[in-house]
C-alpha positions as CSV (number, residue, x, y, z in Angstrom):
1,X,0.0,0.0,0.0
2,X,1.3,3.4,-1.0
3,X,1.8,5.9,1.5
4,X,0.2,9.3,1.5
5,X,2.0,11.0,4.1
6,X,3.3,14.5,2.7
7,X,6.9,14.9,1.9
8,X,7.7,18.5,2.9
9,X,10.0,20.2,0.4
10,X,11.4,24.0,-1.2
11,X,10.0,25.2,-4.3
12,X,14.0,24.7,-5.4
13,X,14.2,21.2,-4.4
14,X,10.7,20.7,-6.4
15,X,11.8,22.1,-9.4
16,X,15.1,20.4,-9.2
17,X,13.1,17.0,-9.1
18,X,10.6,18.3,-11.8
19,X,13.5,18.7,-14.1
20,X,15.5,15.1,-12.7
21,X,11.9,13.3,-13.5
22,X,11.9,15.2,-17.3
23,X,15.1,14.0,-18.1
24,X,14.9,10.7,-17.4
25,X,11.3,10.4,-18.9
26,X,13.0,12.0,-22.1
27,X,15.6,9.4,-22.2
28,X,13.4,6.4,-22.2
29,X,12.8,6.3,-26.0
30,X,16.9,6.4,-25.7
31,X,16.8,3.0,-24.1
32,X,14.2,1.4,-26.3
33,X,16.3,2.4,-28.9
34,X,19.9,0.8,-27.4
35,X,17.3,-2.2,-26.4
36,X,16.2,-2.7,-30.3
37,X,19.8,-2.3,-31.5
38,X,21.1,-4.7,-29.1
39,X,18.7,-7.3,-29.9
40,X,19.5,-7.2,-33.2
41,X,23.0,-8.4,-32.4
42,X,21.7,-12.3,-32.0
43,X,22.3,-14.2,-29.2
44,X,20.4,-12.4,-26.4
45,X,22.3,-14.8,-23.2
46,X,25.5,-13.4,-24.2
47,X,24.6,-10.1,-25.4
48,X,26.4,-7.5,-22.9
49,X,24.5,-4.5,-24.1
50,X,21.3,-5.6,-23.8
51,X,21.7,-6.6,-20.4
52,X,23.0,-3.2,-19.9
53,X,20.3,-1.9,-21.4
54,X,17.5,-3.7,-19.6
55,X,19.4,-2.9,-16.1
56,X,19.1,0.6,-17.4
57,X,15.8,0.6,-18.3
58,X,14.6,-1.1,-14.5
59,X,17.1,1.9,-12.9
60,X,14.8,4.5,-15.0
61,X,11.5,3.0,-14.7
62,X,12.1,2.7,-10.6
63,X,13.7,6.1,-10.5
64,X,10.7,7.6,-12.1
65,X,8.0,6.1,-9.6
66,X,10.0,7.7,-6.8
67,X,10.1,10.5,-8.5
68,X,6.3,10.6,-9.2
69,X,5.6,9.4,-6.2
70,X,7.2,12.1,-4.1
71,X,6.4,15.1,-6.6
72,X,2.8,14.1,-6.0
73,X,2.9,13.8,-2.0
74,X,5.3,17.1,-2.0
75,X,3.6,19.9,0.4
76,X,5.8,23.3,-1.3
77,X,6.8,25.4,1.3
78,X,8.2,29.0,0.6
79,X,10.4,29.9,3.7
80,X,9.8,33.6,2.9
81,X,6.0,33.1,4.2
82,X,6.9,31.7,7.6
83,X,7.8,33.9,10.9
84,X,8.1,32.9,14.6
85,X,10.7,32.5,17.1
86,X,10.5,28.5,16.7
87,X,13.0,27.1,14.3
88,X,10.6,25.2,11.7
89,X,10.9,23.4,8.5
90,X,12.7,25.7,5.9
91,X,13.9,27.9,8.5
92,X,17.8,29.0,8.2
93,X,19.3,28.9,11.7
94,X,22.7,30.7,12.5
95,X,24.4,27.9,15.3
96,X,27.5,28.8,17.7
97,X,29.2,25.5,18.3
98,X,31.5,24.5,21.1
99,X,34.8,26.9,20.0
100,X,32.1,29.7,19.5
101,X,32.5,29.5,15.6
102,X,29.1,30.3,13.7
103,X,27.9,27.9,11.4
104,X,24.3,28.3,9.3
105,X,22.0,25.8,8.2
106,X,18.8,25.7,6.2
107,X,16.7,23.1,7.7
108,X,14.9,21.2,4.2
109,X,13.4,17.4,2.6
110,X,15.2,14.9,2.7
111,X,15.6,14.9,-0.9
112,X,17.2,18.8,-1.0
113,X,19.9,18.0,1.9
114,X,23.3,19.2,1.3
115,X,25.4,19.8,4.2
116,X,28.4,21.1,2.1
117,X,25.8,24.1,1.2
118,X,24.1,24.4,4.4
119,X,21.1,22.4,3.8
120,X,20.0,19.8,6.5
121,X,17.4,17.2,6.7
122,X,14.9,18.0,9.4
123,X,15.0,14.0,9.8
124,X,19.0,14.1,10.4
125,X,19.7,14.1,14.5
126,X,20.7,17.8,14.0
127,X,17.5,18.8,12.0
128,X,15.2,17.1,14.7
129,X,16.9,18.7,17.9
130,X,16.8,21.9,15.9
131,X,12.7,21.5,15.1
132,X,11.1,23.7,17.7
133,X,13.9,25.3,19.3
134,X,14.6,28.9,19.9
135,X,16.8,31.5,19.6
136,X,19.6,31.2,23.0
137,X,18.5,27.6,23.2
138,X,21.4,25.0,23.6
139,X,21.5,21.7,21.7
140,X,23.1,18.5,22.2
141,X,23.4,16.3,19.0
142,X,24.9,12.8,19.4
143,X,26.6,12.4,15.7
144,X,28.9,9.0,14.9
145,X,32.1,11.2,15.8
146,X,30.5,12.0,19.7
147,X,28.4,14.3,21.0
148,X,28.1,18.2,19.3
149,X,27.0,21.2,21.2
150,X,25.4,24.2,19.6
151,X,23.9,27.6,20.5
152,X,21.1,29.4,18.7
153,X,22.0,32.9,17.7
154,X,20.0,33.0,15.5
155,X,16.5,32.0,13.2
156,X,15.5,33.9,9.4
157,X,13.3,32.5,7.2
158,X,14.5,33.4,3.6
């Protein structure tokens, strides 16, 4: 049974998937194609690039039902509309860690995280002890390399 719980996500990481789900849906007749050449080579039970092909072809398929999937469950949310003293999904939260250095993350989907650019899943630990909190609030995060300590200094929604 399919679930219908919402995926929360930016209108950046929507678009982003719109565009991953158009180019793979483009490149389908591709495959048919590279599947109808390969074929034509004979023996199918020793034929490397139709196997290829066919693995392809299950990759794109499933990729594409994930992608459907999610793009029809996805609740937008334009950070610019929120405000508050909570930190909340799409929120970008300014963090003083444990040798007072700032560090700034965007709290987004799952599918959108990044951490090289500041983007965090609110399902990572750090995303869910960040849900709720305020500004001058400390946080403890147990990550694989120990435990982390921030400070809030600060919450925007951009």
């Amino acid at each position: 049974m399919a679930s219908v719980e919402k995926v929360p996500m930016l209108a950046e990481g929507y678009e982003k998937m719109s565009a991953q789900l158009s180019a793979l849906k483009a490149e389908r007749p591709l495959i048919v194609d590279a599947i109808e050449e390969a074929r034509a080579h004979g023996d199918l039970s020793e034929n490397a690039e139709y196997h290829a092909a066919k693995e392809r072809q299950g990759q794109v398929e499933a990729t594409i039902g994930d992608l459907e999937d999610k793009l029809s469950r996805a609740q937008v949310i334009d950070p610019t509309t929120l405000s508050g003293d909570r930190i909340v999904f799409g929120a970008t939260v300014t963090l003083a860690d444990e040798d007072e250095k700032p560090v700034k993350y965007q709290i987004v989907g799952q599918a959108e995280a990044d951490a090289k650019v500041g983007k965090i899943s609110y399902n990572s630990p750090l995303g869910r002890a960040l849900i709720g909190r305020r500004v001058d609030d400390e946080i403890e995060v147990t990550v694989p390399s120990g435990d982390k300590y921030y400070l809030v200094t600060k919450i925007e929604f951009l």
